[in-house]
N, C-alpha and C positions, 0 to 999 in steps of 0.2 A: 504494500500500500504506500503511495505517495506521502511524505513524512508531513509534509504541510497537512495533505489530509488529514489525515492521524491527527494531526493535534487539532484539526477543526472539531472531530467529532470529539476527542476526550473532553475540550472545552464544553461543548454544547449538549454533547449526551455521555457523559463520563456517568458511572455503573452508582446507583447511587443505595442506599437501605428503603427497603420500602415500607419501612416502619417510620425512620423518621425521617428520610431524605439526605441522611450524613452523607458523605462520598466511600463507595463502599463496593469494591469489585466481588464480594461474594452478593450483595442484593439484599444482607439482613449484618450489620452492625455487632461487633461484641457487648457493647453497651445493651444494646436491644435484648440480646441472646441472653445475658445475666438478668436479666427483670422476669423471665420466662419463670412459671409456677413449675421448677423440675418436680417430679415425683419422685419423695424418696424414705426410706422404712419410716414408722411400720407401714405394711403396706397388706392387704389380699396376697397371702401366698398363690391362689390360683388365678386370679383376675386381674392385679394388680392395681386395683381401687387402693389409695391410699386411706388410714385407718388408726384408730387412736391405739391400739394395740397388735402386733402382727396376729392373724387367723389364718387356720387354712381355708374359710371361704366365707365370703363376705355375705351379707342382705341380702343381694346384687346379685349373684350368682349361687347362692347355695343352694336352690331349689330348682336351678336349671340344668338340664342336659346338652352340657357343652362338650364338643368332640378334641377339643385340643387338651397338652400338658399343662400349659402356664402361659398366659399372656404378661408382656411388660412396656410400658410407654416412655418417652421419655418425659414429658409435661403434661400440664394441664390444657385442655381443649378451651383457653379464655384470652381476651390482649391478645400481647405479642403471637404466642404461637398461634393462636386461631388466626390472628390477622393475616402471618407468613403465610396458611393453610389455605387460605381464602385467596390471596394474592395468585401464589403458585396453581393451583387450580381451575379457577374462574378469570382470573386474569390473566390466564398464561405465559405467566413467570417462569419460565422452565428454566433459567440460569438460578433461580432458588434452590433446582438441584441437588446439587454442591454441597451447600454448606446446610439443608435437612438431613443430607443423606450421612453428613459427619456427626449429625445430635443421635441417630441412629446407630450408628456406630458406638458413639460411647454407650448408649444402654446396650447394645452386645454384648461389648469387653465386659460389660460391669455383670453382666447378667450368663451370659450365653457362649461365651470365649472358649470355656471346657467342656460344651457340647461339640458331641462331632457332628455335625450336617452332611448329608448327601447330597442336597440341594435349597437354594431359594425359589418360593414360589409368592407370587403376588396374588392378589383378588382381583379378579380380570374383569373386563367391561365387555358388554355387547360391540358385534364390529361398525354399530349403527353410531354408541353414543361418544365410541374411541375416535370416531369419524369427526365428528360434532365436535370434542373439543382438541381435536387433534394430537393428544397425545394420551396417555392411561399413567396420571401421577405415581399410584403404586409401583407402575412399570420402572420406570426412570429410577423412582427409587431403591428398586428392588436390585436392579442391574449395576447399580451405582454403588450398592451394598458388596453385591460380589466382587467386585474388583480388589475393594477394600479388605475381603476377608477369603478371596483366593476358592470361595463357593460358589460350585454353579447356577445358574439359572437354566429350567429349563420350561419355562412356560406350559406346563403342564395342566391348567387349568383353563378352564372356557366359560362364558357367558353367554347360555341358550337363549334367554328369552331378557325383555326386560322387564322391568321392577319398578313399582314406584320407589319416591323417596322415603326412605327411610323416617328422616325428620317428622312428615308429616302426618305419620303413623302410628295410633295405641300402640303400647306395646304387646298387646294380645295380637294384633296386625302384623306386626315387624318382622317375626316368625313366619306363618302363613305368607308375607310376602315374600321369602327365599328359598320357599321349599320348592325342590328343581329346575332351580333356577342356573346351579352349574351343574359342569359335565367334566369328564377326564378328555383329553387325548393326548396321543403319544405311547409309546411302549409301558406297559404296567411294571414291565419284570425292571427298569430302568428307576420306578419310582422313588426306591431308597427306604432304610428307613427310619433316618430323623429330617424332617422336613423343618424349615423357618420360613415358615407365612409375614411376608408384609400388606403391611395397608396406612393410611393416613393415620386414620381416626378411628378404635374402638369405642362405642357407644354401650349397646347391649352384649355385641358379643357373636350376636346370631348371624352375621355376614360371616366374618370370620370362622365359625362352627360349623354354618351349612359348609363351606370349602376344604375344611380341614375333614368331613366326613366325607368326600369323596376321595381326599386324597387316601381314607383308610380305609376307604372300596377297593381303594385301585393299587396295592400295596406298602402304602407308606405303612408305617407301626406308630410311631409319634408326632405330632406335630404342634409348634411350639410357633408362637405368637409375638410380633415386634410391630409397634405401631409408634410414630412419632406421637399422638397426644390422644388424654383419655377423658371424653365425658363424663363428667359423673351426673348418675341419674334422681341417687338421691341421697 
């Protein structure tokens, strides 16, 4: 690139935080990054709902039938991180990337480092609404994970029909709206069997479970749960 160029554009459109606009070539500030509500003990040993005393299962989950080992997030789904989440998503920030897919990283190491994985796997989108926003955040993330910890990805999971939104749903709905809603493909005998599921945002649980039971249709044995940030519901 012409060097003149070059410096026309870092003046005029140099990489800025889209939290508070500092100048900022990862799109989200250290300053920013410290204000985030991390999650951290006691926590939900299976959900990872943070909790005024560590449990092995919380309100939240103890009476549900969830298919995975252990879910862990790195923050709370409020501010900063939701706004990151919103940004990279709907605004399509895909240079946010980067520096999610490193907040992800540290709940690994801290969490998931002594596990052995066979593979990453994401919560995949219809090829209608991957269309729509042109890219599958999980995806990005999920791939961007591997690199970082030398595991494969093999996109093993599919998106048959679509779903409504979650959000706008009882939670007696939420369920009922993701039952066979994915599917396997790919070699079964290939599947592994400690899997690490990504996805954004753990809410109920149920997106994440409906996926992790097929991956234990199709021969995974464990599957274990990494999400950048956690709704709490109550």
């Amino acid at each position: 690139m012409n060097k003149f160029l070059k410096a026309f554009l870092d003046i005029f459109f140099s990489p800025k935080c889209v939290i508070c606009s500092k100048l900022d070539e990862k799109f989200l500030c250290e300053n920013c990054i410290n204000t985030i509500s991390k999650i951290e003990k006691p926590i939900c040993q299976f959900c990872g709902k943070p909790a005024l005393r560590s449990v092995d299962r919380c309100i939240e989950c103890r009476d549900e039938k969830l298919y995975f080992i252990k879910a862990r997030s790195f923050g709370l789904y409020e501010t900063v991180l939701k706004d990151a989440i919103v940004e990279f998503k709907y605004n399509h920030i895909k240079s946010l990337t980067e520096v999610l897919a490193q907040l992800l990283y540290k709940v690994y190491q801290k969490n998931y480092e002594n596990d052995l994985f066979n593979s990453i796997e994401f919560v995949p989108m219809t090829r209608k609404d991957k269309n729509l926003r042109g890219f599958n955040q999980s995806e990005l993330l999920a791939k961007k994970l591997a690199k970082m910890t030398k595991i494969p990805v093999n996109g093993f999971l599919i998106k048959v029909r679509n779903t409504e939104s979650q959000m706008g749903l009882q939670l007696s709905q939420r369920r009922k709206n993701l039952v066979g809603a994915f599917n396997f493909q790919g070699d079964k005998g290939k599947c592994g069997s400690n899997i690490l599921l990504i996805d954004d945002v753990y809410t109920t649980g149920y997106t994440v479970s409906e996926c992790s039971k097929v991956l234990l249709k199709n021969g995974a044995k464990n599957v274990y749960i990494l999400t950048l940030a956690r709704s709490i519901l109550m």
